[in-house]
MIVO-275283 format. One record per residue (C-alpha): chain; residue in one letter; residue number from 1; x, y, z. Coordinates in steps of 0.05 Angstrom, whole numbers, plus 5000, padded with zeros to 4 digits. Layout:
N
c->A r->A k->NUM xx->X yy->Y zz->Z
...
This chain:
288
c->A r->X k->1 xx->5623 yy->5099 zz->6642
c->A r->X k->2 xx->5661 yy->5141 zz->6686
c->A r->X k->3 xx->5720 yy->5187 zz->6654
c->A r->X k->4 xx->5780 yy->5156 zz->6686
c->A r->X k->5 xx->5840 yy->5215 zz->6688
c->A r->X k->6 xx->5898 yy->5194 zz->6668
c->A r->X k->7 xx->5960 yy->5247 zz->6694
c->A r->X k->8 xx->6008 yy->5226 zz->6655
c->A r->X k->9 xx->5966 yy->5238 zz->6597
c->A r->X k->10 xx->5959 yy->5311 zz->6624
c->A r->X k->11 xx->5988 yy->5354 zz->6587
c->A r->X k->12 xx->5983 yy->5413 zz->6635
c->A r->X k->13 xx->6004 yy->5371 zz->6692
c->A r->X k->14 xx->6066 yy->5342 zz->6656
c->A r->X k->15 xx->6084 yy->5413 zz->6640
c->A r->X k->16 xx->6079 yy->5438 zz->6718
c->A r->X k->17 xx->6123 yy->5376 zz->6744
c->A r->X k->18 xx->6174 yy->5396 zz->6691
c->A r->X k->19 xx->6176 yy->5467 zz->6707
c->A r->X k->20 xx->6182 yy->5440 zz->6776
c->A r->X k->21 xx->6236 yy->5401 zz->6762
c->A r->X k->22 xx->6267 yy->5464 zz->6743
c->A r->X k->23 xx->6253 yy->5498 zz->6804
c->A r->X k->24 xx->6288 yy->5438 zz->6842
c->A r->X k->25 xx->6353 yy->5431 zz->6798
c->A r->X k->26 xx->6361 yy->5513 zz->6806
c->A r->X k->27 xx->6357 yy->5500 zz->6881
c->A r->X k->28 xx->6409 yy->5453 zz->6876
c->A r->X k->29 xx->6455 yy->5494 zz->6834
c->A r->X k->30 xx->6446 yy->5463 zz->6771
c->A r->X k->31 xx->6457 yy->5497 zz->6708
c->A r->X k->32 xx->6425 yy->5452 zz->6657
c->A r->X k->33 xx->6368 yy->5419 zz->6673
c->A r->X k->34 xx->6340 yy->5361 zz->6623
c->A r->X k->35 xx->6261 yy->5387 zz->6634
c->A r->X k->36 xx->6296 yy->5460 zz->6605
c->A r->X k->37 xx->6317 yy->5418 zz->6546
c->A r->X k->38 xx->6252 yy->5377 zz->6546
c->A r->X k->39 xx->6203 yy->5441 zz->6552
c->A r->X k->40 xx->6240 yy->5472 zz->6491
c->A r->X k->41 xx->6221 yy->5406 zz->6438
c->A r->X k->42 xx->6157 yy->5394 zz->6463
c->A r->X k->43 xx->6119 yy->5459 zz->6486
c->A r->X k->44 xx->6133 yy->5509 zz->6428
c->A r->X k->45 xx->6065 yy->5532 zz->6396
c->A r->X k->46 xx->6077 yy->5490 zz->6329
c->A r->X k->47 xx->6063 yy->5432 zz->6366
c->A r->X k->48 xx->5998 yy->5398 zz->6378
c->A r->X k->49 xx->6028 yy->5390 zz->6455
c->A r->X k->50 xx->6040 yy->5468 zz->6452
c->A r->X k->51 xx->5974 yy->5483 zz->6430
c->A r->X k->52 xx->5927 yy->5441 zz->6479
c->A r->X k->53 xx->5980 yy->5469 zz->6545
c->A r->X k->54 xx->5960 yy->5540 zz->6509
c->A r->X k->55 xx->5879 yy->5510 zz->6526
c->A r->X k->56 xx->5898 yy->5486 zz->6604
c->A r->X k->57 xx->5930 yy->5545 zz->6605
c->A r->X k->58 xx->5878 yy->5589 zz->6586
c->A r->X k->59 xx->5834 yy->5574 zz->6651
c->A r->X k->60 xx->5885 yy->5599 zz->6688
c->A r->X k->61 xx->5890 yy->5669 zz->6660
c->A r->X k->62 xx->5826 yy->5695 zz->6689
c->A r->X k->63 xx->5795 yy->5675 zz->6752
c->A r->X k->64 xx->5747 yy->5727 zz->6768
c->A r->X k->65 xx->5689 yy->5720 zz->6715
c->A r->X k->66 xx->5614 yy->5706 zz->6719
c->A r->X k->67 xx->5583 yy->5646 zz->6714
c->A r->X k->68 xx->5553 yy->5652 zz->6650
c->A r->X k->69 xx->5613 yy->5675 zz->6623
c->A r->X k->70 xx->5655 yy->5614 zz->6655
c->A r->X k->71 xx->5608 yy->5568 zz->6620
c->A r->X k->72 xx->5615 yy->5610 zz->6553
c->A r->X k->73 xx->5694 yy->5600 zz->6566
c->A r->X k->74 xx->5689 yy->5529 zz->6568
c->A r->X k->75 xx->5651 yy->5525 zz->6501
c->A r->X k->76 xx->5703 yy->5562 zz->6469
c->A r->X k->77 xx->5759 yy->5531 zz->6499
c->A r->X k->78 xx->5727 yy->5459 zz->6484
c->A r->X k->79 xx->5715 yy->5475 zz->6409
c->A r->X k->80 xx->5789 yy->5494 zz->6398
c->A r->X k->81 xx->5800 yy->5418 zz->6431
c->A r->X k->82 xx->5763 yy->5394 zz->6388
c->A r->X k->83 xx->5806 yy->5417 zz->6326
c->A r->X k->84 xx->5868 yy->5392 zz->6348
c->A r->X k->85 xx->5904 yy->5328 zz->6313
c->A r->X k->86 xx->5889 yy->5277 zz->6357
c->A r->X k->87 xx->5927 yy->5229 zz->6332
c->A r->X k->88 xx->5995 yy->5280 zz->6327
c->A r->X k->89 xx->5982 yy->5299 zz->6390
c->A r->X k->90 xx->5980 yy->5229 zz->6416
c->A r->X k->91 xx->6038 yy->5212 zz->6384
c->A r->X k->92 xx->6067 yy->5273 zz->6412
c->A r->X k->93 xx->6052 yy->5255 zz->6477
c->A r->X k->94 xx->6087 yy->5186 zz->6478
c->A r->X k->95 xx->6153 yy->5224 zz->6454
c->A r->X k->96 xx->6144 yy->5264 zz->6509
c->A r->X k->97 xx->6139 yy->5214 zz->6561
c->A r->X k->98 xx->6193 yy->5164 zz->6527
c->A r->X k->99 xx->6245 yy->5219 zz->6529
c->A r->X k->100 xx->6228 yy->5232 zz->6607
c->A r->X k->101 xx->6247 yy->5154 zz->6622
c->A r->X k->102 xx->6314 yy->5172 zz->6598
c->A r->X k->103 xx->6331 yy->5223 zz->6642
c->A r->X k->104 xx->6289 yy->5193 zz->6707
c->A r->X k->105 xx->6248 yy->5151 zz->6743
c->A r->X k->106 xx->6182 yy->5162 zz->6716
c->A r->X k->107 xx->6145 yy->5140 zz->6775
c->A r->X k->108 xx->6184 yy->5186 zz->6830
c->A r->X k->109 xx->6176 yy->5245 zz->6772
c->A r->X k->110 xx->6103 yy->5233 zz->6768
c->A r->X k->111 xx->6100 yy->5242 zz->6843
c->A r->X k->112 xx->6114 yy->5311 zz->6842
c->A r->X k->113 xx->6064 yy->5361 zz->6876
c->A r->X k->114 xx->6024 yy->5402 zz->6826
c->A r->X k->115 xx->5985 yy->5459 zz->6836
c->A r->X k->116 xx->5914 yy->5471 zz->6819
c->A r->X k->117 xx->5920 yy->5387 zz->6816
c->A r->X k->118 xx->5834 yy->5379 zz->6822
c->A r->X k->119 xx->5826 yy->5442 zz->6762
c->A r->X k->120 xx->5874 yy->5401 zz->6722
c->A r->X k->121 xx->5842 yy->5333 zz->6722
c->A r->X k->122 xx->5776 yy->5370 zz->6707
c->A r->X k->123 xx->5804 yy->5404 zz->6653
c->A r->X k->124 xx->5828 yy->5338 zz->6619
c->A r->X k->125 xx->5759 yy->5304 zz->6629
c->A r->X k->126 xx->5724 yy->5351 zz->6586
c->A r->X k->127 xx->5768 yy->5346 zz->6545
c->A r->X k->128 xx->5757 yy->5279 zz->6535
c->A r->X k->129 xx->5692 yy->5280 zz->6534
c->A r->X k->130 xx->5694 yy->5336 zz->6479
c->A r->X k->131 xx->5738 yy->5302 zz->6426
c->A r->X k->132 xx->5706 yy->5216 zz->6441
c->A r->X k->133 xx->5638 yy->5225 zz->6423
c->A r->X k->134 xx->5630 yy->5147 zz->6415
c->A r->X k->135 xx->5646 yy->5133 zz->6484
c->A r->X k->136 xx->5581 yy->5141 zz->6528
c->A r->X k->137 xx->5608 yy->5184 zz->6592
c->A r->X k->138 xx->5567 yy->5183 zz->6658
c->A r->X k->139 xx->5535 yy->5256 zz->6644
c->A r->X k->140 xx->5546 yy->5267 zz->6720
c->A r->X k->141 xx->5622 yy->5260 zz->6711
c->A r->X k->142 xx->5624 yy->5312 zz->6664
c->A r->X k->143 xx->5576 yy->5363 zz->6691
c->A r->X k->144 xx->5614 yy->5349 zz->6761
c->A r->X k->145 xx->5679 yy->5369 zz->6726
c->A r->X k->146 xx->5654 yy->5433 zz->6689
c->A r->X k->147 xx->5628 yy->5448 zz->6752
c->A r->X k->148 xx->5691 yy->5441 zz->6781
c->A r->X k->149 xx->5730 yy->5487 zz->6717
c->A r->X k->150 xx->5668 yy->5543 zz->6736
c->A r->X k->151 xx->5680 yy->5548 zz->6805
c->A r->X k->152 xx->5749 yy->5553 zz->6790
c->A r->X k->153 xx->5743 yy->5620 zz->6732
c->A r->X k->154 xx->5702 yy->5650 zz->6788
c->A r->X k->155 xx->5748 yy->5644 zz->6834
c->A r->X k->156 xx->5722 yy->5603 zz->6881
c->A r->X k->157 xx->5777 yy->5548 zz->6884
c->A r->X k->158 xx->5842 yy->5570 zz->6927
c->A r->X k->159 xx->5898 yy->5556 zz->6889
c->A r->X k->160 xx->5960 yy->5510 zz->6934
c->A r->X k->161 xx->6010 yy->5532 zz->6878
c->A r->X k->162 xx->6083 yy->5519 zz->6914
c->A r->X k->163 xx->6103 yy->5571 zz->6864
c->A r->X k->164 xx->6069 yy->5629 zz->6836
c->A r->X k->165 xx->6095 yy->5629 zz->6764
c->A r->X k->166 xx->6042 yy->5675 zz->6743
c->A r->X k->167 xx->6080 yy->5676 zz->6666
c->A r->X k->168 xx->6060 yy->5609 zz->6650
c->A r->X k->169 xx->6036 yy->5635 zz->6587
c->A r->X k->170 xx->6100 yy->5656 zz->6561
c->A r->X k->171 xx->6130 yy->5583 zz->6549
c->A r->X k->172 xx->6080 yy->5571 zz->6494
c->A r->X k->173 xx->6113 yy->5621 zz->6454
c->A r->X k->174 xx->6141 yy->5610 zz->6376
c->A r->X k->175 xx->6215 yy->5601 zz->6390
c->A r->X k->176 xx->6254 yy->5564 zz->6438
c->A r->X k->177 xx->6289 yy->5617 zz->6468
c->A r->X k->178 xx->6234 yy->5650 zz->6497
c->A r->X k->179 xx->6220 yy->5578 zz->6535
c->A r->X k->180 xx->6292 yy->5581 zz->6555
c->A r->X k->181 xx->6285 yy->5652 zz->6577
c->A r->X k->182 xx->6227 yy->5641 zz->6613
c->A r->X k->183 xx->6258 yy->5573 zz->6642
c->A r->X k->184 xx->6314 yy->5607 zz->6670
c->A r->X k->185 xx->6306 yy->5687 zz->6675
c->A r->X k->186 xx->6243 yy->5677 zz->6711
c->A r->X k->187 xx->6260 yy->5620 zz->6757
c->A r->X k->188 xx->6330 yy->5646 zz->6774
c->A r->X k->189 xx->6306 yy->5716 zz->6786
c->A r->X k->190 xx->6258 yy->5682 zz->6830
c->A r->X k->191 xx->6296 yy->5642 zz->6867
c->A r->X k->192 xx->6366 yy->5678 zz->6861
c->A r->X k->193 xx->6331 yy->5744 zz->6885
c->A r->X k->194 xx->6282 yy->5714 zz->6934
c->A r->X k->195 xx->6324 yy->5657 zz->6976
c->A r->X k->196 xx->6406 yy->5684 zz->6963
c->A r->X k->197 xx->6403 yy->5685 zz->7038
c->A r->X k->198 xx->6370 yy->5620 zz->7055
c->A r->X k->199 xx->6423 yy->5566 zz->7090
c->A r->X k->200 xx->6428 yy->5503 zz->7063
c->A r->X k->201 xx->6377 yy->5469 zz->7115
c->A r->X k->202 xx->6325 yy->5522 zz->7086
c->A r->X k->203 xx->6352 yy->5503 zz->7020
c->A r->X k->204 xx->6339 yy->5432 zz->7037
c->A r->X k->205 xx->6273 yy->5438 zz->7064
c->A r->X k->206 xx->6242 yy->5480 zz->7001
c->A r->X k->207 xx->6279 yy->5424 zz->6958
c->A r->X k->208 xx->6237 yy->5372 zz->6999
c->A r->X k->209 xx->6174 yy->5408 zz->6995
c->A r->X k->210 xx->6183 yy->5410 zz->6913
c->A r->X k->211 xx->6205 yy->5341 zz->6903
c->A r->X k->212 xx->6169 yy->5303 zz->6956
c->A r->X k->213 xx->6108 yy->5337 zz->6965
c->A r->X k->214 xx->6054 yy->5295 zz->6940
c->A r->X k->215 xx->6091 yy->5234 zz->6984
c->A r->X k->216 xx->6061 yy->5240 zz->7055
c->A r->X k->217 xx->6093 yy->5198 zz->7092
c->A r->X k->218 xx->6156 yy->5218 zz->7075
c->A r->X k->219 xx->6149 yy->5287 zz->7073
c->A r->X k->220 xx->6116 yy->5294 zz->7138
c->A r->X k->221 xx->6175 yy->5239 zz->7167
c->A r->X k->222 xx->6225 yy->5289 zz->7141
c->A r->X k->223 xx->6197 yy->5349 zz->7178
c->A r->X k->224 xx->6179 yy->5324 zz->7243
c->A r->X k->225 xx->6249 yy->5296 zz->7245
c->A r->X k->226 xx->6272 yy->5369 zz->7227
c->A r->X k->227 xx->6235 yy->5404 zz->7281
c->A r->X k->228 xx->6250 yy->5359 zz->7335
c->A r->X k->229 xx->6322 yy->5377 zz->7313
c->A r->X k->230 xx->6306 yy->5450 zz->7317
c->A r->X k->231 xx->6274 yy->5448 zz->7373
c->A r->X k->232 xx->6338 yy->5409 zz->7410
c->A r->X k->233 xx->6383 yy->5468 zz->7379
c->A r->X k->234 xx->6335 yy->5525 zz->7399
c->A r->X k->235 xx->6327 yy->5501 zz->7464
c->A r->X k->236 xx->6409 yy->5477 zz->7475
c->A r->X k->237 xx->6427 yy->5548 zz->7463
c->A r->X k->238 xx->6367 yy->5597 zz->7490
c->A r->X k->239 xx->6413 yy->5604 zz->7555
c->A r->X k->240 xx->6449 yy->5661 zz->7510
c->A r->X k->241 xx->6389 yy->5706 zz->7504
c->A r->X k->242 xx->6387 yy->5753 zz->7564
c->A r->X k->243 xx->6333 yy->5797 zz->7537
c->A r->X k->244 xx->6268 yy->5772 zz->7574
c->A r->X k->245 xx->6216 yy->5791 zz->7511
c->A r->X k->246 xx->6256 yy->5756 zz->7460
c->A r->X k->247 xx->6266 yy->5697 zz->7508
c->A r->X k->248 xx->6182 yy->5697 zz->7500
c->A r->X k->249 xx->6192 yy->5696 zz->7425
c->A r->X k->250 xx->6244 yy->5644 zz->7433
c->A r->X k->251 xx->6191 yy->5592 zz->7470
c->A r->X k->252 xx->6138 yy->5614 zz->7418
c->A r->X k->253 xx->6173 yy->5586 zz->7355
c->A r->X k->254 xx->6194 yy->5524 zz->7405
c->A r->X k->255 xx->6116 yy->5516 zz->7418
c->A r->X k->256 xx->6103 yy->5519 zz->7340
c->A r->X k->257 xx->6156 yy->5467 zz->7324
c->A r->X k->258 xx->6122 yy->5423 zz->7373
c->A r->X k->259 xx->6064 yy->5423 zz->7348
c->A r->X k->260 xx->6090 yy->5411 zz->7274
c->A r->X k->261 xx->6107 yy->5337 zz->7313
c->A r->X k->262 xx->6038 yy->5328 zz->7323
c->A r->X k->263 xx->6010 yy->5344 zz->7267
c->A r->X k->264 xx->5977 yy->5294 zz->7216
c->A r->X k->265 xx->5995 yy->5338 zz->7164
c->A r->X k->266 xx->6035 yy->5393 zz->7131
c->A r->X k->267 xx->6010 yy->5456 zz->7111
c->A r->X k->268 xx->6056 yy->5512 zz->7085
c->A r->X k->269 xx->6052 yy->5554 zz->7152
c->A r->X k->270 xx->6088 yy->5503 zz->7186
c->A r->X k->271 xx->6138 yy->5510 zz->7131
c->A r->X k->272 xx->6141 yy->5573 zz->7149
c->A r->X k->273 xx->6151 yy->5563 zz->7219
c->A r->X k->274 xx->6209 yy->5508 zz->7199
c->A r->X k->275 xx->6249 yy->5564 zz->7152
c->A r->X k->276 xx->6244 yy->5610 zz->7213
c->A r->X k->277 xx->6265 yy->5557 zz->7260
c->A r->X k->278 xx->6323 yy->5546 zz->7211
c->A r->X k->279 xx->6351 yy->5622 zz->7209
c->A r->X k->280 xx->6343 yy->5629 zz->7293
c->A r->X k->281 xx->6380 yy->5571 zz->7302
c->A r->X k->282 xx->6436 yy->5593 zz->7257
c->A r->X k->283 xx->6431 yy->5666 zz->7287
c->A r->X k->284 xx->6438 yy->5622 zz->7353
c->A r->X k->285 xx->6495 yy->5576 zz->7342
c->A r->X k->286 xx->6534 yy->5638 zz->7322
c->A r->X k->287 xx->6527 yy->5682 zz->7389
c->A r->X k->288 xx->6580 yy->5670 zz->7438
């Protein structure tokens, strides 16, 4: 048989949608966020959840090594599985997931875009396969997701991370402070330090991008609706530009938006284009 994953048995992936849930209440202004609260219980290194994000996590630490030594990796990696409490863990797991429900829908949480989202799911199938040796897995499946772990140590799989939170390392820590500190320094440095100046509409649109992601219909209904919108304001106020070249630019970024409308779907440059679209037409809207 086939191994079937199961995300919200991920332990790596429930960790990423947490962190990102982070990300989305700092956006918003929010100074406690539940997932802060939740990270601290459940992700210190004393716990069998703690431990096997510390293995996910691990194949994300290098991504530049030979194939032989990929392969070695995974050995290594799958025999520290293997010595894990299965049954704590489990257990662990549940706790995890029951404490979630209270704070949200954990359909619309699950729904969250994760990074890396193919790596992960390959990652939890060997793992499977590594710690139930009475269930008879289709070989294929698992070679096809070693495979999949390889390519990715040797760097061969781009990562679509929304955010590079290259620390990830640091929440697995002893104490929860340092999952705090990590929680908030990193993420408000990020965000504080990166996007002060964004408007709200840019605001908006990254909070979108976080949260709704992984919906596509939505997400794509939500930005064609916002660059038609641009595109209306660009164009209602271009009659204040005099300068000929920067008129050029102006029809430019109008082109882009346009074709954001006809696009099947959304790929992070036409975010770009959107933020940009967001700033000219404030810069706009404010000339006389």
């Amino acid at each position: 048989m086939n191994i079937k994953h199961n995300k919200i048995k991920n332990t790596g992936i429930l960790f990423e949608l947490l962190v990102r849930k982070i990300s989305a209440d700092v956006l918003e202004g929010k100074s406690n966020s539940f997932a802060t609260k939740i990270l601290s219980e459940h992700f210190h290194s004393k716990t069998e959840l703690g431990k096997e994000l510390q293995l996910y996590r691990s194949f994300f630490n290098r991504t530049d090594l030979s194939e032989t030594k990929a392969f070695n990796m995974i050995d290594i990696v799958l025999e520290k599985r293997t010595k894990l409490n299965e049954r704590l863990l489990n257990t662990q797991k549940y706790n995890l997931i029951k404490e979630i429900k209270e704070y949200c829908d954990l359909k619309e949480f699950m729904m969250g875009r994760v990074p890396s989202y193919k790596v992960y799911a390959s990652i939890y199938k060997i793992f499977e396969s590594s710690v139930k040796n009475d269930i008879d897995y289709e070989i294929n499946d698992v070679v096809s997701s070693r495979f999949v772990v390889v390519e990715h140590l040797k760097g061969n799989i781009k990562e679509d991370a929304i955010l590079k939170e290259n620390n990830y390392n640091q929440v697995v820590k002893e104490t929860p402070e340092e999952i705090r500190h990590l929680s908030y320094r990193f993420l408000l440095e990020k965000f504080n330090e990166k996007y002060s100046n964004f408007n709200s509409k840019q605001k908006a649109l990254l909070r979108e991008y976080i949260n709704n992601g992984t919906d596509v219909k939505k997400f794509y209904s939500f930005v064609s609706n916002e660059a038609s919108s641009l595109v209306e304001e660009i164009s209602e106020n271009s009659h204040k530009i005099k300068d000929d070249v920067t008129n050029i630019k102006l029809k430019e970024v109008i082109s882009q938006l346009n074709n954001i409308k006809s696009r099947t779907s959304i790929k992070e440059n036409h975010i770009t284009a959107l933020l940009i679209g967001y700033q000219i037409s404030h810069e706009l809207s404010e000339l006389r």
